[in-house]
SEVEXVO-807551 format. One record per residue: x, y, z of N, C-alpha, C in turn. Coordinates in steps of 0.05 Angstrom, whole numbers, plus 32768, in hexadecimal, padded with zeros to 4 digits. Layout:
N
XYZXYZXYZ
...
***
This chain:
335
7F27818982487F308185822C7F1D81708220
7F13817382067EFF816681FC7F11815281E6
7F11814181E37F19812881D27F01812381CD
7F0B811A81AC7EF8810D81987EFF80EB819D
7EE980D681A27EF180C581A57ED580AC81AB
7EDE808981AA7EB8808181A97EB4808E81BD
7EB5809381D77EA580A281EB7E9680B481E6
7EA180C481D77E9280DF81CF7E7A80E081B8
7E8E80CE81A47E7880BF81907E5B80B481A0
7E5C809B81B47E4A808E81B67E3980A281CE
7E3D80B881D57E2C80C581DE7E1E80E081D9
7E2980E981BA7E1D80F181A17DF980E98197
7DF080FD81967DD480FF81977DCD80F78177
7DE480F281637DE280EF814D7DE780C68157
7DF280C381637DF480A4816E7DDE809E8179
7DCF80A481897DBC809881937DA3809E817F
7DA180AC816E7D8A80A881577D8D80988146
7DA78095813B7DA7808481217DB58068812B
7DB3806181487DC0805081487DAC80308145
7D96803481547D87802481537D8780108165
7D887FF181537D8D7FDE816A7DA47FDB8160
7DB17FD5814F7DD57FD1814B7DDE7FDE8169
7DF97FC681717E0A7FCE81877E1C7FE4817C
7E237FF081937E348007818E7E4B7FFE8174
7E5D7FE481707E6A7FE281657E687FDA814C
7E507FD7814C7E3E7FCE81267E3D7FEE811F
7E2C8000812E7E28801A812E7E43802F8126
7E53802681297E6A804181287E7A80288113
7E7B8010810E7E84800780F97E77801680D7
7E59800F80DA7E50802080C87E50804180BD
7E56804C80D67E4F806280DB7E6B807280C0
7E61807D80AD7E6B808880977E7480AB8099
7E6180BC80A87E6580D480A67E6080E180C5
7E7880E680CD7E7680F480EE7E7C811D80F2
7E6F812580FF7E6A813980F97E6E813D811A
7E8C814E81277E8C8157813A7E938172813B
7E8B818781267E8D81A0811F7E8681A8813D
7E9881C681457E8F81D7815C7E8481CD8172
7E9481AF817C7E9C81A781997EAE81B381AB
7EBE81C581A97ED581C781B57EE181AD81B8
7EE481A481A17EFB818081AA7F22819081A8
7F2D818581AD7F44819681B37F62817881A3
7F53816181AD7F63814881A27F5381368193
7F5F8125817F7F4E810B81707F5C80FB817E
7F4880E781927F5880CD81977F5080B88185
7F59809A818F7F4A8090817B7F2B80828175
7F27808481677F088080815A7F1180688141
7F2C805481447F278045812E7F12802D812A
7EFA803A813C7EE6801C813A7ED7802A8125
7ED98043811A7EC5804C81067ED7804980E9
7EDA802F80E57EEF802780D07EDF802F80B0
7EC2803580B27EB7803C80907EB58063808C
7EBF8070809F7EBB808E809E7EC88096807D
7EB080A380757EB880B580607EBA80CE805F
7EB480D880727EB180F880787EAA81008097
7EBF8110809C7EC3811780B47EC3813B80B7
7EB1814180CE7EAD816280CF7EB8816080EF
7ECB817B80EE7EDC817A81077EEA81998107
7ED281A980F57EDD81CA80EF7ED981DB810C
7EE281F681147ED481FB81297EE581F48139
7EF181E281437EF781DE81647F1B81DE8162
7F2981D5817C7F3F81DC81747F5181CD8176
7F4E81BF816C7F6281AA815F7F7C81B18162
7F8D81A281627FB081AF815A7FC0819F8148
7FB5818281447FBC8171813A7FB18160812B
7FB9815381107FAC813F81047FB68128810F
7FA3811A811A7FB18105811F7F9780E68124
7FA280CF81227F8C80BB812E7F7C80B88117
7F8480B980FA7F7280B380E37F7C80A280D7
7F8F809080D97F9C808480C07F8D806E80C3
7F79805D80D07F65804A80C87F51805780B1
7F4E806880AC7F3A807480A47F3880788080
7F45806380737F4B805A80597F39805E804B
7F1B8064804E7F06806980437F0080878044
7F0F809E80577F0380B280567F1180C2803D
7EF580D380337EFF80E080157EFC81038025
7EED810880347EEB812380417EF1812F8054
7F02813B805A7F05813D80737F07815F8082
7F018167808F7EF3818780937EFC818D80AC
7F14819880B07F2581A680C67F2B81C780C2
7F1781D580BD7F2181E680C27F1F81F880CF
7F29820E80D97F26821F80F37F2E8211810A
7F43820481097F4C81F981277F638209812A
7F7881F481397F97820381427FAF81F58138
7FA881E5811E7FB881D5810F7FCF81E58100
7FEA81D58109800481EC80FC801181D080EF
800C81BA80E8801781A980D88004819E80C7
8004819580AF7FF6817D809A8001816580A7
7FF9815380B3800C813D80B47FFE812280BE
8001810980C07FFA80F880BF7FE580F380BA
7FDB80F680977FC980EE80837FCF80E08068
7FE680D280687FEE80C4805E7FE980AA8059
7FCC809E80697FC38085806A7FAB808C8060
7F9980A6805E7F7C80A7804F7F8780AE803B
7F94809D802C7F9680A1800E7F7980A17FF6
7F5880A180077F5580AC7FED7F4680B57FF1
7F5180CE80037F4380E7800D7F4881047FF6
7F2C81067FEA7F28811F7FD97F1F813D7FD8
7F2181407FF17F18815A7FFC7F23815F800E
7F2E817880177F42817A80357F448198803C
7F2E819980527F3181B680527F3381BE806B
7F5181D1806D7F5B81D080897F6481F68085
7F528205807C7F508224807F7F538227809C
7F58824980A77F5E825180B87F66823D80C8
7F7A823680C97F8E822880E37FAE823880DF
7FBE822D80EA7FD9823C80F57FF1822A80DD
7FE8822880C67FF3821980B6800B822180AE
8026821E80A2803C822D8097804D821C807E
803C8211807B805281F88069803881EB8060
802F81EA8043802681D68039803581C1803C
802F81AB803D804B818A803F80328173804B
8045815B803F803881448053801681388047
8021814280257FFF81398017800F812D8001
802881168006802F81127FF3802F80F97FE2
801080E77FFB800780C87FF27FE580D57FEB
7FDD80F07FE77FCB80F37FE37FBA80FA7FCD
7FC580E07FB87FC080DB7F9A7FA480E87F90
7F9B80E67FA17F7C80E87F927F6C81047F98
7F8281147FAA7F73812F7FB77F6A813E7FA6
7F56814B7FA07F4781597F8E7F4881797F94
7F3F817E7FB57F3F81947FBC7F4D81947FD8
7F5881B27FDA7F7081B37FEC7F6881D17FF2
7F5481DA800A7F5681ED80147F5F81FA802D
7F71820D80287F8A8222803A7F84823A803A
7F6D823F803C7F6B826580427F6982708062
7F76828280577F7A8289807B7F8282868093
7F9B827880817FAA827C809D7FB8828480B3
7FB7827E80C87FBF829980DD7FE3829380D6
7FED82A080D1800582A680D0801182C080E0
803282B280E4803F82CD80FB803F82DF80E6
804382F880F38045831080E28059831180C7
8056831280B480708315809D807282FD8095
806982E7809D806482CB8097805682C6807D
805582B58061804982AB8052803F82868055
802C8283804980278264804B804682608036
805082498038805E823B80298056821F8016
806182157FFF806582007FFC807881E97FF5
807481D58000808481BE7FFF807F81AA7FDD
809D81B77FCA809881B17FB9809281907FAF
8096817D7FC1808F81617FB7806F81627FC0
8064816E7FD7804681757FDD803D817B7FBD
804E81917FB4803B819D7F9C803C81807F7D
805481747F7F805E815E7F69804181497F6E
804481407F88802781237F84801781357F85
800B81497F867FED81527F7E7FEC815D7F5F
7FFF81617F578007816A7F387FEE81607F27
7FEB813D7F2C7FCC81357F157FB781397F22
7FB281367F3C7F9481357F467F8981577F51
7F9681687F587F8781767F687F7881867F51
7F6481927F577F49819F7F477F4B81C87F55
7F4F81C27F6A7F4381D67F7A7F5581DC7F8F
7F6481FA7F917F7682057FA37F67821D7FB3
7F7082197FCA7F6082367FCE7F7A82457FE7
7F8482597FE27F9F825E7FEE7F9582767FF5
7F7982887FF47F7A82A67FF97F7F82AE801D
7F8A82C3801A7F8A82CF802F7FAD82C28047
7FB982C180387FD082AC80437FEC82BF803B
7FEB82DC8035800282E3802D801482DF801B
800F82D28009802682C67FF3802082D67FDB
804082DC7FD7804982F07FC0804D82DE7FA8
804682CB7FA2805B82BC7F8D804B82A17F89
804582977F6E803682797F6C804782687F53
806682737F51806E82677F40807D82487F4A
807082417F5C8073821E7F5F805A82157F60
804B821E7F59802F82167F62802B82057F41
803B82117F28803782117F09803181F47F0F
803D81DE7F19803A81C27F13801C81B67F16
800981C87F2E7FF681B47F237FE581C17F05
7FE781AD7EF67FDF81B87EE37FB981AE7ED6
7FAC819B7EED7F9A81A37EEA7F8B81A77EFA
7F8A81BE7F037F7B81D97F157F6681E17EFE
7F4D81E27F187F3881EB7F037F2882037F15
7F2E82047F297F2D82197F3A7F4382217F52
7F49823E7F4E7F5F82497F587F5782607F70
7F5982627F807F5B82797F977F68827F7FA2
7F6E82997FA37F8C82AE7FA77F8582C57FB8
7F6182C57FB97F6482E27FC17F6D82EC7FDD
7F7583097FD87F7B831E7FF57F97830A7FF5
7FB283077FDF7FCF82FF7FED7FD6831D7FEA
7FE583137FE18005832B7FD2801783277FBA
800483137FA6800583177F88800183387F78
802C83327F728027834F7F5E802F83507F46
803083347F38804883357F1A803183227F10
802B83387F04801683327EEB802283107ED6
803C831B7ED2804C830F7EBB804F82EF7EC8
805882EC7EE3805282D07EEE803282BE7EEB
802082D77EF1800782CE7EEC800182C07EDD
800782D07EC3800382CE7EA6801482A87EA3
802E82A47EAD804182987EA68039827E7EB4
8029827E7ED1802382617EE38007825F7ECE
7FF382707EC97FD982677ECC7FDD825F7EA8
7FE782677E9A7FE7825D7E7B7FEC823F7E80
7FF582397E98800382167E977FE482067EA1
7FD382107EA77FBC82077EB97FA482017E98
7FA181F77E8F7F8C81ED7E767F7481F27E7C
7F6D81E57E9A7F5981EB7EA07F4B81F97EB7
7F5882097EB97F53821E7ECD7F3C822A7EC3
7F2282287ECA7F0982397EC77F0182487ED9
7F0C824F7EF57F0582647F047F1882757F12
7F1C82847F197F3482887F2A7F3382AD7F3D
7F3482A57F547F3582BB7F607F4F82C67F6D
7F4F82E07F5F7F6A82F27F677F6983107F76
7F4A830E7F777F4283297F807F55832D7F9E
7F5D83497FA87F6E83587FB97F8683597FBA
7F8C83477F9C7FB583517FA57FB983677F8D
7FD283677F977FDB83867F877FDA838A7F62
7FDC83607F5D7FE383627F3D7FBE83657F31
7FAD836A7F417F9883747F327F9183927F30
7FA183A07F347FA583B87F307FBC83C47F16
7FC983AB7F117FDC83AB7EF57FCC83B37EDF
7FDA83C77EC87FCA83C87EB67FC583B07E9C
7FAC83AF7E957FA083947E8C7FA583777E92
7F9F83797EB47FAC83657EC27F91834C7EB8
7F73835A7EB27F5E83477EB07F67833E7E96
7F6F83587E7F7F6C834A7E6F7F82832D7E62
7F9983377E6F7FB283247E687FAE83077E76
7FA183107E8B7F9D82EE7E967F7E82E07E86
7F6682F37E847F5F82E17E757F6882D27E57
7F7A82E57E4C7F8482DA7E2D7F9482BF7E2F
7FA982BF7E4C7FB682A47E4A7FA882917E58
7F8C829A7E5E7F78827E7E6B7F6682737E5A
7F6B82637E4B7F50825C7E367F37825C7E3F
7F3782507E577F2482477E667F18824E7E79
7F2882647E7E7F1A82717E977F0282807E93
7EEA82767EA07ED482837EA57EC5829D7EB4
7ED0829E7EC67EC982B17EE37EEA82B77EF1
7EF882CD7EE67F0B82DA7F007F0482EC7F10
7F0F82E27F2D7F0582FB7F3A7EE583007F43
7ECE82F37F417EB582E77F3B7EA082FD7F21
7EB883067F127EA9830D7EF97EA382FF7EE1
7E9282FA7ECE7E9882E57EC17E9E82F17EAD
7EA682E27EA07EBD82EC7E7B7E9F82DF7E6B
7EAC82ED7E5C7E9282ED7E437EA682E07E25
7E9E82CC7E217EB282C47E077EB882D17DF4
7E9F82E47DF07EA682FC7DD47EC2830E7DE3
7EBD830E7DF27ED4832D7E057EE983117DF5
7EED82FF7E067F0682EC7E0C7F1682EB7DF7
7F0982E87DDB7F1082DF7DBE7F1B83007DAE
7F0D830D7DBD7F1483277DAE7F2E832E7DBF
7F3383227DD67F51832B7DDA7F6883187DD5
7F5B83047DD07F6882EC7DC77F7482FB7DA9
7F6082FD7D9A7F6A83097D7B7F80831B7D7E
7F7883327D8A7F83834B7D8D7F9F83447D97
7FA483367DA97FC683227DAE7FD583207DA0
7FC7830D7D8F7FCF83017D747FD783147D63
7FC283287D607FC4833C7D497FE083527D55
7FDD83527D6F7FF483607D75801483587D7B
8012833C7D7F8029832F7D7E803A83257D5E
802083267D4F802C832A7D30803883487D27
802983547D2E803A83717D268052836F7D34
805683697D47807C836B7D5A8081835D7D48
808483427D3F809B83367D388093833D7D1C
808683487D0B8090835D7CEF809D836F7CF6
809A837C7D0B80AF83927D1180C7838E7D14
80C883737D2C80E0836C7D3280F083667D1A
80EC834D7D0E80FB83457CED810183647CDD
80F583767CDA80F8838D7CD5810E839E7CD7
811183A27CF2812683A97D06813B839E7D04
813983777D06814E83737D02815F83767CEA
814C836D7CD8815083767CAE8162838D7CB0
815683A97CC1816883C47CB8817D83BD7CCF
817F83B67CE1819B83B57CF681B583AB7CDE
81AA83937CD681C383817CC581CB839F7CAD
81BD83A77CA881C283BE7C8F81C983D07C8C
81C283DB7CAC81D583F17CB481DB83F27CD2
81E683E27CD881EF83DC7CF981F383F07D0C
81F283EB7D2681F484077D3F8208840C7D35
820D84247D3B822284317D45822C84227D61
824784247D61824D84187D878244842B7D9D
824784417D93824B845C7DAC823E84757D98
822A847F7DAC8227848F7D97823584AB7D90
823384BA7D79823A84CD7D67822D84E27D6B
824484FF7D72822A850F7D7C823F85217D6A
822F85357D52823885427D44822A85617D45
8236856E7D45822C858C7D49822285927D2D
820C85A57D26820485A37D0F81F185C07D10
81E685CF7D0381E185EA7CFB81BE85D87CFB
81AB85EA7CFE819185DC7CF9818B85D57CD9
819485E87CC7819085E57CAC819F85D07C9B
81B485C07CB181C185AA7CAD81B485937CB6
81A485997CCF819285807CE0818485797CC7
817085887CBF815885857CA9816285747C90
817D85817C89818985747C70818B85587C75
819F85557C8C81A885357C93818885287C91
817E85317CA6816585147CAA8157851A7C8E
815085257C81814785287C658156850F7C5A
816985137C4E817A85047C43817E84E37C4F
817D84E47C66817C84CA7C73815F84BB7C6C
814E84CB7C6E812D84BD7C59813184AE7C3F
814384C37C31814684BA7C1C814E84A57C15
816884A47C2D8179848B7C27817384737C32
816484737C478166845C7C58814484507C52
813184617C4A811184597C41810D84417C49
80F984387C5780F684197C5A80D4841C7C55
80CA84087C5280B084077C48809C84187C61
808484257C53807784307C67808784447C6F
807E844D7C8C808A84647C9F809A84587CAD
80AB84377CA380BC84307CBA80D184377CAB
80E584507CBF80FB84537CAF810884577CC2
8125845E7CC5813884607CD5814384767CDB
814584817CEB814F84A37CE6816684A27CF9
817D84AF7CEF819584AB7CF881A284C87D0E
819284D17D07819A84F57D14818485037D21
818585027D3D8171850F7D48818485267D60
816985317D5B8174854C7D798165854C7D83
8170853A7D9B8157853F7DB0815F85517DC6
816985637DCA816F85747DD5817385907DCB
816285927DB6816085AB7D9E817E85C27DA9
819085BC7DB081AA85CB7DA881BF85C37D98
81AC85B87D8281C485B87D6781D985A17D6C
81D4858A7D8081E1857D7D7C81DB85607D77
81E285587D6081CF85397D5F81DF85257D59
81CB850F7D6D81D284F07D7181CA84E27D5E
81E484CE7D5781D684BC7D4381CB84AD7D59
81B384A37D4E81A084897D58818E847D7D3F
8184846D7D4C817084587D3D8157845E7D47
8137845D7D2A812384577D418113844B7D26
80FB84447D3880EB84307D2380D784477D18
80D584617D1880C684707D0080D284837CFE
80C884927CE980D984B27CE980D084C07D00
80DB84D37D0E80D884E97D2080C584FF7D14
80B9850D7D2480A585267D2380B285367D11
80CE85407D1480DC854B7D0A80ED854A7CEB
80F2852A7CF480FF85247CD980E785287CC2
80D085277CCC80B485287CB480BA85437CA4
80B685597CBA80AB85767CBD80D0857E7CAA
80EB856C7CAD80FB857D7CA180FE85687C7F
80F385517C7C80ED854A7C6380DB855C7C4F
80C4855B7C6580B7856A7C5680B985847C46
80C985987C5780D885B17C4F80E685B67C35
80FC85937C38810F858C7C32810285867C10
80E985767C0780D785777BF180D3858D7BE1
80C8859E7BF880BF85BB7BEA80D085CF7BDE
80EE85CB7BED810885DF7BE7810D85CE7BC9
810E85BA7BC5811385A37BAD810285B37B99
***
C-alpha cells in the first residue's frame, strides 16, 4: 500500500532537483505545487510540513479518502480525480480553495463544501454509481456556493432533475451532458435564474430531442453563447427573442378577448345538444355571425356538428368554423 507522505515526497525525483542546498525542511516548507498524479498512492498521511501548498495533483491513483489537508490553508487547487472516493469530507479548513475536481470517483451526495466560500469550480462527472442510482445534492452544499461558484460540471451522473441547483445563480458555465434531463419547461425555468450563464452543455439527454428545445432555452438565456458546443449567433438569438414577444402579445389580446366575450355571453354549464335538420344548422350558425360579430374573424360560434348526424352542440371557439363560413355564405346569397 502506497501512502502519500514526507517519505515519499523527499524521495521524489521532483525533490532532489529543485531542492538544492535548502534542508529537507526549508524545501517542502516552500514547496507550493506537488504533483503525485498516477502513483498508485492508496492513503494521504500527513505531509503538514508542506504548510505553503497551493495546488496539489493526486488524480489517477486510488485514494478512498480525503483526508490529512486541513493545514493546508493556502491550497486553492486541488485535483482528485479518478480515485475510489465515496465521501466530500474533511475540507473544511482549505477555505480558499477554488477549484475542486473530484470526477470519476464513487461519489453519491454532493455535501461537506459548506465553509467553501470562495469555490469557483466544482467538478462531478462521472461517477461510478450503483445501478438506478443518481448523484444527489445536499441543499445547504448548494446555499454557501450560491455566490461564488462559476463552473458545474455534473455530466454523465444520471440525474433527471436540476431544480435545486436554481440557487446558484452565478454559473457561467454549466455541464449536464449524457444525464436523463427531459422537461424542457424546468430547463427553461432553472437556467432563466442563471444571468450569466454563457455556456452550457446538455447534449445526450432526452429534453434535447423536445421540440424547439434549442430554441426556448436560448430565448430565456441572454447570455448564453455556445449550447451543446454550437455557437448562437446573436442575429438567430434576437430574432427569437422578438418573435416571443411578438407571440406572447398576440395570447394575451386574445386572451382579454376571450375573456371580453365569456362575461357577455357566458358557458353554458353542460352542454346542449339539439337535434336540428341541416337547413336549420346553416340558418342557426348564419344567424349566430350576425349576432355575436366580434372584430375580424374572431367570432364565436355557438352550434357545431361535429359528428355530421344532425345533432349539434352548443360550444364556444375563438374563430368561425369551415362550415359556419361555407353556411353564411349560402346564407348571403339566398338574402
Amino acid at each position: 500500500m502506497v501512502h502519500l507522505n514526507v517519505d515519499l515526497i523527499a524521495k521524489s525525483s521532483s525533490c532532489s532537483k529543485n531542492k538544492g542546498n535548502c534542508s529537507l525542511a526549508q524545501y517542502l516548507k516552500k514547496l507550493t505545487h506537488l504533483n503525485f498524479s498516477n502513483k498508485n498512492i492508496e492513503e494521504i498521511d500527513d505531509i503538514s510540513a508542506c504548510k505553503n501548498l497551493s495546488v496539489i495533483y493526486l488524480y489517477d491513483n486510488h485514494i478512498k479518502r480525503i483526508c490529512n489537508l486541513n493545514f493546508a490553508y493556502n491550497l486553492t487547487h486541488l485535483y482528485m480525480q479518478n480515485n475510489n472516493i465515496t465521501h466530500i469530507e474533511n475540507l473544511g479548513a482549505v477555505c480558499r480553495l477554488s477549484k475542486l475536481y473530484l470526477g470519476g470517483n464513487s461519489i453519491m451526495v454532493v455535501e461537506g463544501l459548506e465553509q467553501l466560500r470562495e469555490l469557483k469550480e466544482l467538478h462531478l462527472e462521472g461517477q461510478r454509481l450503483p445501478s438506478g442510482e443518481k448523484l444527489l445534492f445536499d441543499p445547504r452544499t448548494l446555499l454557501s456556493l450560491s455566490e461564488s461558484l462559476n463552473v458545474l460540471n455534473i455530466s454523465n451522473n444520471n440525474i433527471d432533475e436540476i431544480r435545486d441547483l436554481v440557487v446558484l445563480r452565478n454559473l457561467t458555465r454549466f455541464l449536464a451532458a449524457n444525464n436523463q434531463l427531459q422537461d424542457v419547461q424546468e430547463l427553461e425555468a432553472v437556467c432563466s435564474q442563471w444571468p450569466q450563464l454563457c455556456r452550457m452543455d446538455l447534449s445526450g439527454n432526452p429534453a434535447c430531442h423536445q421540440p424547439k428545445y434549442r430554441d426556448r432555452l436560448i430565448t430565456v438565456c441572454k447570455s448564453l453563447v455556445d449550447l451543446d458546443g454550437k455557437e448562437i449567433n446573436e442575429l438567430s438569438r434576437q430574432f427569437l427573442i422578438n418573435w416571443k414577444a411578438s407571440k406572447d402579445a398576440r395570447k394575451k389580446i386574445l386572451d382579454e378577448r376571450l375573456m371580453a366575450a365569456q362575461m357577455t355571453h357566458p358557458f353554458p354549464e353542460a352542454p346542449t345538444v339539439l337535434t336540428l335538420s341541416r337547413e336549420s344548422q346553416d340558418r342557426a350558425c348564419a344567424n349566430r355571425w350576425r349576432e355575436d360579430e366580434i372584430a375580424g374573424c374572431e367570432v364565436f360560434c355557438e352550434y357545431n356538428d361535429n359528428n355530421g348526424d344532425g345533432c349539434l352542440q352548443k360550444s364556444w371557439a375563438s374563430e368561425l368554423c369551415e362550415s359556419c363560413q361555407q353556411s353564411l355564405h349560402a346564407t348571403h346569397h339566398a338574402d
